[in-house]
C-alpha positions as CSV (number, residue, x, y, z in Angstrom):
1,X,95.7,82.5,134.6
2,X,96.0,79.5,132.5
3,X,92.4,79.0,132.8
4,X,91.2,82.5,131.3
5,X,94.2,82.0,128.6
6,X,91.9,78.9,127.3
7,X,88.9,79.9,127.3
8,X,90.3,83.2,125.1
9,X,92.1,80.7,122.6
10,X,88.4,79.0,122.5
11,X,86.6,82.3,122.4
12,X,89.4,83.4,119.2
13,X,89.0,80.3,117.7
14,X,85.2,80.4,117.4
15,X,85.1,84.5,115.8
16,X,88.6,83.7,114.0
17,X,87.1,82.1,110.8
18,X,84.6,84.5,110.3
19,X,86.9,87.3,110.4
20,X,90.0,85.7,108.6
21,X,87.4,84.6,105.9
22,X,85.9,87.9,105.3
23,X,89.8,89.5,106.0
24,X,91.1,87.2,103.2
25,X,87.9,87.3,100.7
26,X,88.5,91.5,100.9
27,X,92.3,91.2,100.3
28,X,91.6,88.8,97.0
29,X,89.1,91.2,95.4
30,X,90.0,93.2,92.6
31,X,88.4,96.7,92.6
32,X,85.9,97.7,89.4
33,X,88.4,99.8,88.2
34,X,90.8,97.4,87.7
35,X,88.9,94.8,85.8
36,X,90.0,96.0,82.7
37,X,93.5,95.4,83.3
38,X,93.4,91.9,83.9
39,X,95.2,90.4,81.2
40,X,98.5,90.1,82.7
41,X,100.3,89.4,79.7
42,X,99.9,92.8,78.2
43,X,103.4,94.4,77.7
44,X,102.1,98.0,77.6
45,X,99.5,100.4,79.9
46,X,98.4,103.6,79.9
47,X,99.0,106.4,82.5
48,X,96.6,108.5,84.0
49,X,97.5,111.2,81.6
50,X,97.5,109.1,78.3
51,X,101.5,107.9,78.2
52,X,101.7,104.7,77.6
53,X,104.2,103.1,79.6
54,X,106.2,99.8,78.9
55,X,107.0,96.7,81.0
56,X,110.8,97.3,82.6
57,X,113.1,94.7,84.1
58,X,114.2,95.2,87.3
59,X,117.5,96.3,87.8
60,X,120.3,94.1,89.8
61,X,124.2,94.5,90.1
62,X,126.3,95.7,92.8
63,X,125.1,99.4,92.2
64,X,121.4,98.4,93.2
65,X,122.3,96.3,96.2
66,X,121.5,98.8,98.7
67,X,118.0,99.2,96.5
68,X,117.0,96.2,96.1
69,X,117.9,94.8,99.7
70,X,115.1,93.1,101.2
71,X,112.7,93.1,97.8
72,X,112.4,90.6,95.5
73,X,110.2,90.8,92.5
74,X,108.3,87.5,93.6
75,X,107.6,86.2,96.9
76,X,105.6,83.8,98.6
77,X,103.6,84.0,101.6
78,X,102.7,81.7,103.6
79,X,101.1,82.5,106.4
80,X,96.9,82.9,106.6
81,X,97.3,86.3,106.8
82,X,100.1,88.5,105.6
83,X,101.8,92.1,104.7
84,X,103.1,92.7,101.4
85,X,105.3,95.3,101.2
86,X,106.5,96.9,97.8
87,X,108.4,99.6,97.4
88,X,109.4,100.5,93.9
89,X,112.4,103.2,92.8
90,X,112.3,104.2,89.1
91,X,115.9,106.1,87.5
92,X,117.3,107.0,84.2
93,X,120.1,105.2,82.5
94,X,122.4,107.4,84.3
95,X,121.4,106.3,87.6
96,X,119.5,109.5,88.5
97,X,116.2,109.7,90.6
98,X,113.2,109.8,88.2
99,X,110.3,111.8,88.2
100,X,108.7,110.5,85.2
101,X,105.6,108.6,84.9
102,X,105.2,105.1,86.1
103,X,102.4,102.5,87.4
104,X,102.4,99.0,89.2
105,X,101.0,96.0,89.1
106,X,100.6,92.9,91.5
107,X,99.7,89.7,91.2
108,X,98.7,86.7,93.2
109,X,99.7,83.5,91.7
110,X,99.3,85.2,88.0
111,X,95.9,87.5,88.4
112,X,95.9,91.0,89.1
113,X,94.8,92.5,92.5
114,X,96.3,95.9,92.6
115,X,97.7,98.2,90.3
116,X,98.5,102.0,91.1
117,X,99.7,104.7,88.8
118,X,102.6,106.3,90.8
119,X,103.2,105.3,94.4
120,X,106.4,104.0,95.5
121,X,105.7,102.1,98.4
122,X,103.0,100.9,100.2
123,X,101.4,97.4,101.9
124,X,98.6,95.3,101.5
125,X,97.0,92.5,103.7
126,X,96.5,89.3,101.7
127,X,96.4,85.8,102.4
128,X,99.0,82.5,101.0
129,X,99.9,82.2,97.7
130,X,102.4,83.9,94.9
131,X,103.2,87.5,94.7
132,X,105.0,89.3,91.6
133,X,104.9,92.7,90.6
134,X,105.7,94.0,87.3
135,X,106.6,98.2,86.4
136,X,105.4,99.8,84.0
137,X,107.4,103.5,83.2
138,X,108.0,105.7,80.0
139,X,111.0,105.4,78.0
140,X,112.6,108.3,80.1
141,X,112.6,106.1,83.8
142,X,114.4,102.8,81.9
143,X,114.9,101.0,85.4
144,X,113.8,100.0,88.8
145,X,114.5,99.1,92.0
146,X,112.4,97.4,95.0
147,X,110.2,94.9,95.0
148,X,108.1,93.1,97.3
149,X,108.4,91.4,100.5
150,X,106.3,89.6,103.3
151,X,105.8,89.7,107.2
């Protein structure tokens, strides 16, 4: 038994850096799409449908607890390969649910590598470094809750 368990750890560690190159290469490319969007400084975006949304501030507080358990707006991974998970809730000031517009963006150690107009959760495979994401909603949906995290 141990003999066949080292010649698979050699056999692994022969294909391993081709594939976890490639793996890693693929989860630090930006789509064409998405080039334009690169300047992560920029306060305001645009919606699929023309609104322009605005840069919001995560929400924290004892009433978000439950939301934000688990998420952080920046994380670090530090494994060779990861999951980001993100997972983003947008309400009014009253605390209700929104349906309004809203897109996110994520980056890796400051540059952009995925933004999506409208989806709440989600993962990606990416390799070590820095991960923040920043929300983007319409006046209506003033808060959020979520974030990131890693396993």
């Amino acid at each position: 038994m141990k003999k066949y368990l080292i010649t698979f750890g050699a056999a692994a560690a022969m294909v391993a850096p081709t594939f976890l190159g490639s793996a890693i290469a693929n989860a630090d490319t930006v789509p064409a799409q998405q080039q334009d969007r690169k300047s992560g400084s920029a306060k305001q975006s645009k919606h699929a449908n023309g609104d322009n949304l605005t840069q919001r501030s995560r929400e924290s507080g004892s009433q978000y607890t439950n939301d934000n358990s688990g998420y952080n707006v920046t994380v670090k991974a530090t494994n060779l390969i990861n999951t980001l998970h993100y997972n983003v809730k947008t309400s009014t000031d009253s605390g209700a649910s929104s349906a309004d517009p809203f897109s996110i963006s994520i980056y890796k150690d400051g540059e952009l590598i995925s933004s999506s107009t409208g989806t709440l959760s989600g993962s990606l495979w990416v390799g070590s470094g820095t991960y923040s994401i920043k929300v983007y909603t319409t006046s209506a949906a003033n808060h959020w809750t979520g974030g990131l995290a890693t396993s």
